[in-house]
BALUM-259577 format. One record per residue (C-alpha): x, y, z; residue in one letter. Coordinates in steps of 0.001 Angstrom, whole numbers, padded with zeros to 6 digits, always signed. Layout:
<pts>
XYZA...
</pts>
This chain:
<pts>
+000000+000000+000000X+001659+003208-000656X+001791+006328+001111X-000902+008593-000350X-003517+005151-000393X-003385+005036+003190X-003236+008434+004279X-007091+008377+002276X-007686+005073+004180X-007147+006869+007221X-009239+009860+006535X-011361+007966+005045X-012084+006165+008410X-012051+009560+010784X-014609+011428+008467X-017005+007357+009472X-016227+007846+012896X-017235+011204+012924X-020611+010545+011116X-021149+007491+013318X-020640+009433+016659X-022592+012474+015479X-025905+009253+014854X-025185+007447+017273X-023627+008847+020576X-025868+011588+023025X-024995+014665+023404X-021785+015594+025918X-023734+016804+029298X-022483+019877+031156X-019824+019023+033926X-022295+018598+037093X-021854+021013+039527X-020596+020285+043136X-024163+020395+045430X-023430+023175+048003X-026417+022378+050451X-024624+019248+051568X-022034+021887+053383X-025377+023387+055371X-026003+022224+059292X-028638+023903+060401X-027938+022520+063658X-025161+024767+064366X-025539+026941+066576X-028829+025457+068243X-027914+025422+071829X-028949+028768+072214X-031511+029754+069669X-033959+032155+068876X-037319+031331+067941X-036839+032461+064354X-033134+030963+064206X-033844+026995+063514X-036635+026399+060790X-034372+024191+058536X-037961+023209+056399X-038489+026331+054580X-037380+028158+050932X-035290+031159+051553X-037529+034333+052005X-040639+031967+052602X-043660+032465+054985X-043773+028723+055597X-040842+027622+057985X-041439+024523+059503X-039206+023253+062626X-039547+020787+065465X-040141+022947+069288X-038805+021179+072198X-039996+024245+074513X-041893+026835+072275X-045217+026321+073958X-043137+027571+077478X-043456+031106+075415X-041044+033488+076805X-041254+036256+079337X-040090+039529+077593X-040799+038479+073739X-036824+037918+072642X-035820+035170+075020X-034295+031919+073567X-037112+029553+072439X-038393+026635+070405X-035506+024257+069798X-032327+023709+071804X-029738+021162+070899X-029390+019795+074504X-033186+019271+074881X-034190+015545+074401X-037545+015342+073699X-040045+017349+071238X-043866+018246+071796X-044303+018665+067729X-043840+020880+064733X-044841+024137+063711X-045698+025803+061328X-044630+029385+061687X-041353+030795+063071X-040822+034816+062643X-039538+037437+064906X-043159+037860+067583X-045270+035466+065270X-045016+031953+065843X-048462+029203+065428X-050696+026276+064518X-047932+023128+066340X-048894+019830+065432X-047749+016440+066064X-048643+012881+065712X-048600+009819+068703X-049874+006465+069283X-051612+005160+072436X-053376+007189+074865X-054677+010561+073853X-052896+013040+075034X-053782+017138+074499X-051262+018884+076206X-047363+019121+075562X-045906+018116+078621X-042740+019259+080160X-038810+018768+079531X-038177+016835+082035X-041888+014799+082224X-042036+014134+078478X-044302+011029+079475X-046790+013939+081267X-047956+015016+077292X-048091+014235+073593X-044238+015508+073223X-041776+012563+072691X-037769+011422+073563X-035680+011779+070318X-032026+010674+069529X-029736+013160+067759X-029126+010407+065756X-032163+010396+063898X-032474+013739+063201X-031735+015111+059859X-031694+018470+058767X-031092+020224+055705X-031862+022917+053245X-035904+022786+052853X-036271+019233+054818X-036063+018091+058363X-036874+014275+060038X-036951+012868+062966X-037931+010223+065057X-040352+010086+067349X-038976+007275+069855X-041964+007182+072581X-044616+006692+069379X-042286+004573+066749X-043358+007618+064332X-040769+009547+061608X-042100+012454+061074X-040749+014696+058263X-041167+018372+057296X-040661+020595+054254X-042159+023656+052135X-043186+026120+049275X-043010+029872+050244X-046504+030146+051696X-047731+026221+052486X-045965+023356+055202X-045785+020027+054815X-045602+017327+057548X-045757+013311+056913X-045881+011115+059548X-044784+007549+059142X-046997+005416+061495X-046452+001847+063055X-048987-000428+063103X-051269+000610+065786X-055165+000886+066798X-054573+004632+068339X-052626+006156+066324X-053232+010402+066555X-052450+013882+064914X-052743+016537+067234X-053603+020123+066284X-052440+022045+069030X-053925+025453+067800X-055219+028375+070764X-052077+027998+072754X-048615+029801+072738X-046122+029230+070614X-042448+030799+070693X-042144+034405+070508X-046074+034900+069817X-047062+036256+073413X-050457+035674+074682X-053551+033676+073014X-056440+036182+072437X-058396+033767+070303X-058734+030560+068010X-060189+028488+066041X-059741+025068+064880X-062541+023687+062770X-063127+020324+060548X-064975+020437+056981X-067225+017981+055581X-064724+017281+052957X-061883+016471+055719X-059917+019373+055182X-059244+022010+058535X-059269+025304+058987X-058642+027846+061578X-057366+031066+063319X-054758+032410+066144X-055118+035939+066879X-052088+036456+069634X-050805+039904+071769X-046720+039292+071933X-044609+041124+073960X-042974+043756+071517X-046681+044402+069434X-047738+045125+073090X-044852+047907+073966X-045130+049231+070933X-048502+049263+069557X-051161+048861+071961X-054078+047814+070187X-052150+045646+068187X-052437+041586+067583X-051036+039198+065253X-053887+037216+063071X-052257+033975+061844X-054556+031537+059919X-054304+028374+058032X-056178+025829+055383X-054888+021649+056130X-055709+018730+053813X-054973+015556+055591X-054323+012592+053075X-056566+010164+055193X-060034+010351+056893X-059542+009636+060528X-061970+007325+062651X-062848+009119+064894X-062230+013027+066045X-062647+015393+068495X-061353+018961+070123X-060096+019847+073257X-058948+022954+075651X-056092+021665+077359X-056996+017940+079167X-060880+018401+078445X-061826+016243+075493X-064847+016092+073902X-065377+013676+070688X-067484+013665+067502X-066866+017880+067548X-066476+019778+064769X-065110+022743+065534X-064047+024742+069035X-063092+028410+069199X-061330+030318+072097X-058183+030258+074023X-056475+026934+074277X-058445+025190+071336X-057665+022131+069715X-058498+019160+067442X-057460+015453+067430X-058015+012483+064796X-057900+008671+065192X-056452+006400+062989X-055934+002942+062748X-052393+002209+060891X-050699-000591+059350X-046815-000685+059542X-045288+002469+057869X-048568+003751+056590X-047998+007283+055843X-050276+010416+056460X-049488+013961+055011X-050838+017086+056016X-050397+020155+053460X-051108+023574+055154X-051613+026633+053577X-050823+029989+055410X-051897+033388+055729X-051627+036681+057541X-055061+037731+056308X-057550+035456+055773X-058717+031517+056190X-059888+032272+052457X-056222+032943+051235X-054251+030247+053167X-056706+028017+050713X-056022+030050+048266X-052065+030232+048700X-052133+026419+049282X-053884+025803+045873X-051618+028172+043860X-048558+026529+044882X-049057+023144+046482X-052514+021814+044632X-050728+019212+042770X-047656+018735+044593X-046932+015946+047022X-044207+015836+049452X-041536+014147+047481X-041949+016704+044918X-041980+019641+047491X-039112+018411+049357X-037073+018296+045509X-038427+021596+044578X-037492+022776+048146X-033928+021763+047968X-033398+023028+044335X-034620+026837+045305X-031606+026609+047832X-029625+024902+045432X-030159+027980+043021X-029529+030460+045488X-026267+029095+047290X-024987+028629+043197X-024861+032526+043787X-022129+032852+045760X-019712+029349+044871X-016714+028524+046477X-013971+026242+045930X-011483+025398+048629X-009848+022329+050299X-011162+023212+053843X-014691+021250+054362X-014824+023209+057405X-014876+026709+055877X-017521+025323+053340X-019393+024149+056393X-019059+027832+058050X-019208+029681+054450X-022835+027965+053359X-024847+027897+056621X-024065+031510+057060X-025294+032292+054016X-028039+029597+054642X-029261+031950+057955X-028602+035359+055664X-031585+034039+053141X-033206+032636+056100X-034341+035120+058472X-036571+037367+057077X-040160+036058+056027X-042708+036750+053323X-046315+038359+054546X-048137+038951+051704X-050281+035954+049916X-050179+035194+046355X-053158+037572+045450X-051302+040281+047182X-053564+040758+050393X-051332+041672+052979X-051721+043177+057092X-051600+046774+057432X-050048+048553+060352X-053840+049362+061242X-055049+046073+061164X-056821+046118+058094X-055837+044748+054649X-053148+046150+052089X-052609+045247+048203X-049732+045272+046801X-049859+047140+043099X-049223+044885+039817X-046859+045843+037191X-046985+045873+033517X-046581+041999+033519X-049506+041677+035835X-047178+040363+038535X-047039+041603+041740X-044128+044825+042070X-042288+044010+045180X-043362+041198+048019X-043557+042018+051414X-041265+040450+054431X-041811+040813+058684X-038874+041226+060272X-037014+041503+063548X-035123+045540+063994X-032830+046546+061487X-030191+047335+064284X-026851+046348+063400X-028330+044793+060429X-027018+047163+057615X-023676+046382+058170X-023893+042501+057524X-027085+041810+055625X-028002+044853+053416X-024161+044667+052127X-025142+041169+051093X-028352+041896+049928X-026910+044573+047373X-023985+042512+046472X-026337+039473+045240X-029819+039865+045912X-030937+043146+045002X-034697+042180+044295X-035202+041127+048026X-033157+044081+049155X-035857+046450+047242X-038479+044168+048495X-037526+044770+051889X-037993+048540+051596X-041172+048284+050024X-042565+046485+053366X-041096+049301+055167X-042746+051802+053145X-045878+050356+053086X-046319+050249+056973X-045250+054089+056573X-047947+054724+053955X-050200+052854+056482X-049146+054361+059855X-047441+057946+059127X-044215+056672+060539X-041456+054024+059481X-040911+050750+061602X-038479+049060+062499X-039162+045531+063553X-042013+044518+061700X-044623+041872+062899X-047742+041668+060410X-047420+045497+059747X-047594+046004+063868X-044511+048046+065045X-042038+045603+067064X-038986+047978+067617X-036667+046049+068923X-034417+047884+070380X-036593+051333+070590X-034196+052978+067680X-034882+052921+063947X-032528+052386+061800X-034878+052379+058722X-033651+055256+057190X-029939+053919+056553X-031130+050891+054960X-033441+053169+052448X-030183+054875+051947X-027862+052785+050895X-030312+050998+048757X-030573+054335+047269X-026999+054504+047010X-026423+050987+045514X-029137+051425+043129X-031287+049087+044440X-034558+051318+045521X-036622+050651+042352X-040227+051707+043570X-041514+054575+045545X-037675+056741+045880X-039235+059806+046364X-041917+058547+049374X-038695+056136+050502X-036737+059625+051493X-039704+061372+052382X-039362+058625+055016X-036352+058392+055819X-036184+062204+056183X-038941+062292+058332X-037543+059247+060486X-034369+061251+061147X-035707+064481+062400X-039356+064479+063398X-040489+063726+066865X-043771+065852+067535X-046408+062934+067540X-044051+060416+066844X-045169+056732+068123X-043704+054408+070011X-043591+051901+067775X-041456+053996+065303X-038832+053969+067718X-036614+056960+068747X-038764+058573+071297X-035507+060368+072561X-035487+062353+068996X-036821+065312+070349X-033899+066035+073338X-031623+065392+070217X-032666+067379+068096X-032830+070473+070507X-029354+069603+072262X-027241+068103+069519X-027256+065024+072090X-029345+062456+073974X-028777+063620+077502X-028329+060689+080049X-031552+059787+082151X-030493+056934+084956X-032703+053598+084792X-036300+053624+085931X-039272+053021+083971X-037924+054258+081165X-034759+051706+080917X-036329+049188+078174X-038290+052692+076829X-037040+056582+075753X-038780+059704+076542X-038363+062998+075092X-036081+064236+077600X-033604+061338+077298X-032201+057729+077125X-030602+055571+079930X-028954+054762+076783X-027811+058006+075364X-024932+057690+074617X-025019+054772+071656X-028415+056258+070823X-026749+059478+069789X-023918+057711+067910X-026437+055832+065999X-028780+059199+065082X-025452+060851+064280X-024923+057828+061554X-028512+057105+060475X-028571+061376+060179X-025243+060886+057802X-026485+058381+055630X-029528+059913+054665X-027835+063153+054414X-025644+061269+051876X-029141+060623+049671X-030334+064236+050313X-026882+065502+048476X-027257+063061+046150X-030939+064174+045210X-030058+068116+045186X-032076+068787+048506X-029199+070771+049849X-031013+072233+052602X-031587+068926+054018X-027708+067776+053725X-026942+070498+055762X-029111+069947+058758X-028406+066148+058714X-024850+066994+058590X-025125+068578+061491X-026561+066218+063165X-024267+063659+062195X-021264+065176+064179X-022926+064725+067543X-020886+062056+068402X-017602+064526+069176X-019519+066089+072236X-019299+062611+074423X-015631+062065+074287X-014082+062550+077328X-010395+063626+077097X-009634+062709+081073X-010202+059084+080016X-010317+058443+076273X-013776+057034+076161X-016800+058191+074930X-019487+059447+078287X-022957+060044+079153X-023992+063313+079398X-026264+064925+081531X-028857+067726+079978X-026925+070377+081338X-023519+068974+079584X-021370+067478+082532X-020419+063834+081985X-021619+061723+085009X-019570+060648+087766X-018531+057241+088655X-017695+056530+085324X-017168+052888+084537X-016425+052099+081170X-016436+048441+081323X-020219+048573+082936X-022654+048012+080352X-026526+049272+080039X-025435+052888+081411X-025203+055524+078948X-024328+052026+076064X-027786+049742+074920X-026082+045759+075083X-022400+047518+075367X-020263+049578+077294X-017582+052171+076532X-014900+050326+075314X-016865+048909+072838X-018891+052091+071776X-015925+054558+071731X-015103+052674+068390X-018650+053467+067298X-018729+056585+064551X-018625+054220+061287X-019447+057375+059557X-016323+058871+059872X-013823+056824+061194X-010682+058806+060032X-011965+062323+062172X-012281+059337+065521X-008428+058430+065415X-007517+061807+065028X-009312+062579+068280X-007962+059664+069971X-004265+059984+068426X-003535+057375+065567X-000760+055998+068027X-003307+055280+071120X-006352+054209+068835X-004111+051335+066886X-002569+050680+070003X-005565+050370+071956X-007728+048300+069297X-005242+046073+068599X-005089+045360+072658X-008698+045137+072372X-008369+042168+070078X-005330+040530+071945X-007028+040032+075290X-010958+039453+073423X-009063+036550+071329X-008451+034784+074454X-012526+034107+075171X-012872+033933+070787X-014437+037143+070795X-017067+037078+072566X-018311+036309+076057X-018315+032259+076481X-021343+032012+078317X-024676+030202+076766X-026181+033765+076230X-027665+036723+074045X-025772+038993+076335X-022779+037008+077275X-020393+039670+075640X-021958+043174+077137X-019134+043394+079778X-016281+042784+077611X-013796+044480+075953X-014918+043446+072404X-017946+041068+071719X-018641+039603+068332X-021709+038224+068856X-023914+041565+069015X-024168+044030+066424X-022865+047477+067976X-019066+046021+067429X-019093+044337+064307X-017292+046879+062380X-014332+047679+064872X-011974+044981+063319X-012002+047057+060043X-011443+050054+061442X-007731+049564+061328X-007846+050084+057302X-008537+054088+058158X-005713+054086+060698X-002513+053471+058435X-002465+049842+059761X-004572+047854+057089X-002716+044484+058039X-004190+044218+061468X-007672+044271+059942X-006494+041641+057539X-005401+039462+060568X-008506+040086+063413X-010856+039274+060694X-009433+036289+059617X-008987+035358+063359X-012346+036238+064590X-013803+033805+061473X-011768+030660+062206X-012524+031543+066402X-015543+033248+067061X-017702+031018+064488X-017506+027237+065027X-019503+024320+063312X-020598+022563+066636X-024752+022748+068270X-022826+024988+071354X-020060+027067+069668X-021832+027761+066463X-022286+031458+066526X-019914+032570+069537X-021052+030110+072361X-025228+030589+071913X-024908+034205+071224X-027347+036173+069425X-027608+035140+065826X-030191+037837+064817X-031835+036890+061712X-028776+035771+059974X-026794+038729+060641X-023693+037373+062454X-024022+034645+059036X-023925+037507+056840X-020539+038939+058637X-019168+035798+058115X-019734+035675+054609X-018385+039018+053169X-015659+038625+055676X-014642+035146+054444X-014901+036939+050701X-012431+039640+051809X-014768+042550+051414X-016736+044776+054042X-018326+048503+054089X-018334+049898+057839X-020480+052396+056481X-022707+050222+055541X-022843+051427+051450X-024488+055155+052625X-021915+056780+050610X-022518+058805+047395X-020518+056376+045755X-020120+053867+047835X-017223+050998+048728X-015855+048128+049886X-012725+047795+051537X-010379+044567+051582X-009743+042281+054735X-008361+039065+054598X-010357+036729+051944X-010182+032937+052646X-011270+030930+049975X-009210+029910+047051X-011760+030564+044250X-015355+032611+044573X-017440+033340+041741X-020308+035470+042541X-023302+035846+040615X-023447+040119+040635X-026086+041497+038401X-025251+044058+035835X-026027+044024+031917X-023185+041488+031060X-024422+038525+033031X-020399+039276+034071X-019656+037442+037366X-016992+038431+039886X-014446+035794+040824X-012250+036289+043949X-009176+034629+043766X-006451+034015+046626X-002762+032575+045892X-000434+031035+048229X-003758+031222+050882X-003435+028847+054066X-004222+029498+057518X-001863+031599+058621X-001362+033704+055193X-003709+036031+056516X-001798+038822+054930X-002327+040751+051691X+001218+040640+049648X-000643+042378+046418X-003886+042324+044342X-004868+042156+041111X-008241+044089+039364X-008678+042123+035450X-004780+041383+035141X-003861+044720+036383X-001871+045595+039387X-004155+046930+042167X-002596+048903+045114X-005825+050288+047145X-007226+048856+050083X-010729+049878+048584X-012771+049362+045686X-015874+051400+044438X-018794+049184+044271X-019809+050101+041199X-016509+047950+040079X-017606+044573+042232X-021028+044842+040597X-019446+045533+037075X-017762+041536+037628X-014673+040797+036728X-011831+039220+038357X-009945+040263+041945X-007142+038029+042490X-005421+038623+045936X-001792+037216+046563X-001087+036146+050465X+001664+035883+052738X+002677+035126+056296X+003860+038952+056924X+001641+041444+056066X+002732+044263+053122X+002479+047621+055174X+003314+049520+051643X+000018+048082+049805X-002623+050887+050014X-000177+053769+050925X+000470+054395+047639X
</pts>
């Protein structure tokens, strides 16, 4: 055969095998992605617990958040105490069905052998329908939780759409076997039962009510409530059923209204026979929890929720996706950013009824497309939030972020006066401050207010300087001695400690430093809008901060009205003159100028001092190590409240950039654990997924202390951990940003040099503008920090 013959032979035979592939062989698939959700535990962290804090069956953003309670019908005494699950508890009284900051209802569980209608206690499980569980056989994950209940042989399993839960219970064989709805008592954060109703249809389905008075809607709003109600379809028809109030049982009744009201259904069961109850929910009406229930659970069984479920999270983690050989930093990374999409919860149905401040019902407009514009969220007080979650929010999920003003706007269209912690549209401040106005700001700034800007500053305006006829419930009823004195004067504890009054604060001090920052952020918007008048007076207003710093000892001091700092100073004591902090912590506190604060101090003393801070704070990892909200008020520096969650980034406006780049890498692999106890600090206050959120643009490198209120806002650079991020940013490119770290370990907490797109980068800041524009940030890291990068 010569040459040229089989050279065609051979061609010949690639051009077959390329006609035979292209017939017969199926088309290459994408390269699967790694599933991030299997890096979630929801259980960390769940020794100390608020009742929002563990509802592992839910979608993120979703009214429907489904968890077991091992003590949320004890309720809790002032409305913020840890409730509903705890990790060291060892038996359950049952499920329910809504978990949000002051709303919590409709519990239900299944047993077998005697009826039983009340809970019991922790340590008498036997004296109720709650059960003993083993850790072991309890799984929790993105959208889905089971357990098993041991005293009843029963798995029970939980999971959701936005607005409808699902529970199955997996029976043994039995001749009593039981669901319980446990419906007129209290549940979690939801303060006192005013009234229910539990009733059963002719068709088998439920319905019913909880109208309750918690503990915040009560300080705040007096004539408030919270109506929760609910639509169940059971997949069997029970033998027999009944209600009860508490241990009186009556059978063959069809309904039962009032406090303490419930309803129970017999079954007989073969082995593993399975019963599913779908429940549709609803702030406004029995009407619309059918309604919501058929719109997005009609067809849908609970296989097919749990898989939708676990894609929605799927979808959103893929937003933010790391890769990096440390499981454990996953671990930390994802169920941060698991609690961040967590914590806040939708209010409106699908129709777009939703509660009004004034207890009536709202609509939410349609667009163009006939869609709803904006949904509407409850949520705990904004306090401390902006700094962790808003950044988030604007760096990835701008629609929520707008969506989240929107709620606030409505209660303001509603009520004459922004919230701040929202419950159903009733005023649940928190903390008694407002913080409202920031937030609008910096989604002005960031370009993420899409609806309403001109009412949003109206708002926020008003929110920052009015206080004739202001109401409680809107938070800063101090405004008015601030306004006329430039300050909050000190008032000692009495009445007024958990409340303000016009004439003052027992917490005036940090009160005034956060007036003097909400003031500069919207005077940032005001400039930015032309309304120059405005800029000036919030500017102003914004310096107040300068009058508490006492010279004689370095800190910043209450104030009396007539301008003399009190005596006895302590500045370790916490609760005078500092709300959850003391001095040492709130001297660091003036995020909205941080350069004009180390001038006052001396650039030598505030480095020297904050880097001290750190030293000794390490030592207990950052926070107090006590099993409680407030285990970190009477220390130097505590991580796991939101007054100090800036201060370790400070040191990038004090010529030492490094020693931000090192405390915030330390305070991630110490403060934040992946263990039930030392989760978030050890059972500190993990506030709606804020502490998650620090964790997450910490680990990423980038952080705000002013929370984005800037004209042009920015990020500045810490210490990121991960060897490759790509984040999902919007802008018109579909053009991602990827963060990229070389030579990264442990201990190369250090920035050597960056790189923007290929380009050497020498700034410890970056517009945000750029980050949302994508591209590619590629940081190189050492052992020993670079103290030339950003000085030139």
């Amino acid at each position: 055969m010569t040459l040229k013959r089989a050279a065609t032979n051979h061609v010949l035979l690639f051009l077959i095998s390329i006609l035979i592939g292209c017939r017969d062989t199926a088309p290459i698939k994408p390269i699967k992605k790694e599933n991030l959700s299997q890096y979630v535990n929801p259980n960390i962290g769940t020794a100390h617990s608020r009742w929002f804090f563990y509802t592992p069956a839910s979608v993120p953003f979703g009214m429907a958040k489904l968890a077991p309670s091992t003590n949320g019908t004890y309720g809790n005494k002032s409305g913020w105490e840890a409730v509903g699950y705890d990790s060291r508890h060892e038996s359950i009284e049952g499920f329910a069905n809504l978990h949000e900051f002051q709303i919590g209802g409709f519990l239900f569980t299944g047993i077998t052998g005697k009826l039983k209608t009340i809970p019991g206690k922790l340590d008498d499980p036997d004296g109720g329908y709650r059960s003993r569980f083993d850790k072991k056989d309890e799984k929790a994950r993105p959208g889905y939780y089971a357990v098993q209940l041991k005293d009843y042989g029963i798995k029970v399993e939980l999971t959701a759409t936005k607005r409808v839960g699902f529970q199955r219970y997996t029976f043994p064989k039995s001749d009593s076997a039981y669901l319980i709805f446990d419906i007129g008592n209290q549940l979690g954060e939801s303060g006192k039962v005013k009234d229910s109703k539990v009733a059963y249809n002719t068709d088998g389905s439920l319905e019913g009510y909880v109208i309750t008075y918690p503990e915040y809607v009560k300080k705040y709003q007096e004539d408030g409530d919270i109506k929760m109600f609910f639509y169940a379809e059971v997949s069997k028809k029970p033998l027999e059923h009944g209600a009860f109030r508490g241990e009186d049982i009556a059978k063959n009744i069809d309904s039962i209204e009032g406090v303490g009201a419930g309803m129970y259904f017999k079954y007989n069961t073969e082995e593993s026979d399975r019963i599913t109850i779908k429940t549709g929910l609803s702030y406004t009406s029995i009407e619309n929890a059918k309604a919501n229930l058929r719109a997005e659970a009609a067809d849908v069984n609970f296989n097919q929720a749990v898989q939708n479920a676990e894609e929605i999270w799927e979808r959103e983690f893929d937003k933010i996706r790391v890769s990096d050989s440390s499981k454990t930093n996953k671990i930390k990374f994802y169920t941060a950013l698991f609690h961040a999409l967590l914590g806040r919860g939708l209010s409106n149905d699908v129709n777009g009824d939703f509660p009004q401040n004034d207890g009536t019902i709202g609509q939410i407009p349609l667009g163009e497309n006939g869609r709803l514009k904006y949904n509407l969220y409850n949520t705990d007080s904004v306090w401390g939030a902006f700094w962790n979650l808003t950044q988030l929010w604007a760096l990835v999920w701008p629609e929520y972020y707008n969506d989240f003003i929107q709620s606030q706007l409505e209660v303001y269209k509603n009520a004459g006066w922004l919230g701040d912690g929202i419950a159903n549209g009733r005023y649940v401040s928190g903390v008694g401050t407002n913080f409202t106005g920031l937030v609008i700001a910096a989604g002005y700034q960031t370009g993420v207010l899409k609806d309403n800007v001109d009412l949003a500053y109206e708002a926020a305006l008003k929110n920052e300087i009015e206080y004739q006829d202001r109401k409680e419930g809107a938070g800063k009823m101090d405004l008015k001695s601030f306004m006329e004195n430039g300050f909050v004067p000190y008032i000692p504890q009495s009445r007024h400690y958990r409340t303000n009054i016009p004439e003052g604060s027992a917490f005036s001090v940090s009160h005034s430093l956060e007036y003097a920052f909400s003031s500069y952020a919207v005077a940032q918007m005001a400039h930015k809008m032309g309304k120059t008048e405005d800029y000036k007076k919030l500017m102003k207003l914004s310096e107040a901060w300068k009058g508490f710093y006492d010279k004689e000892t370095g800190f910043f001091r209450p104030r009396l009205k007539n301008g003399h700092f009190i005596d006895d100073f302590d500045p370790l004591s916490p609760w005078i003159g500092f709300q959850e902090g003391n001095a040492w912590q709130y001297t660091f506190y003036v995020p909205q100028n941080p350069e004009e604060l180390v001038q006052l101090i001396g650039r030598k003393e505030f480095n020297s001092r904050l880097d001290s801070i750190f030293e000794v704070s390490e030592k207990t990892a950052f926070g107090g190590e006590g099993i409680d909200a407030f285990a970190g008020v009477k220390t130097l520096y505590n991580h796991g409240n939101q007054p100090d969650l800036q201060f370790s980034w400070l040191f990038n406006f004090s010529d030492k950039p490094w020693l931000t780049q090192k405390w915030t890498r330390l305070i991630g692999q110490k403060f934040y654990g992946t263990e039930e106890v030392h989760g978030y600090g050890y059972g500190q206050d993990e506030d709606q997924g804020q502490l998650g959120a620090w964790y997450v643009m910490s680990s990423l490198g980038i952080f705000d202390v002013k929370g984005l209120t800037e004209e042009n806002p920015s990020f500045q650079f810490g210490s990121p951990i991960f060897d490759k991020v790509t984040i999902k940013v919007k802008n018109d490119r579909d053009l991602p940003l990827t963060i990229e770290t070389i030579n990264n370990n442990q201990d190369n907490y250090y920035l050597d040099s960056i790189q923007l797109n290929g380009k050497s980068y020498n700034k410890l800041v970056i517009p945000f503008k750029n980050i949302i524009d994508g591209g590619n940030l590629k940081f190189y890291m050492s052992n020993s920090p670079n103290k030339s990068l950003g000085n030139n």
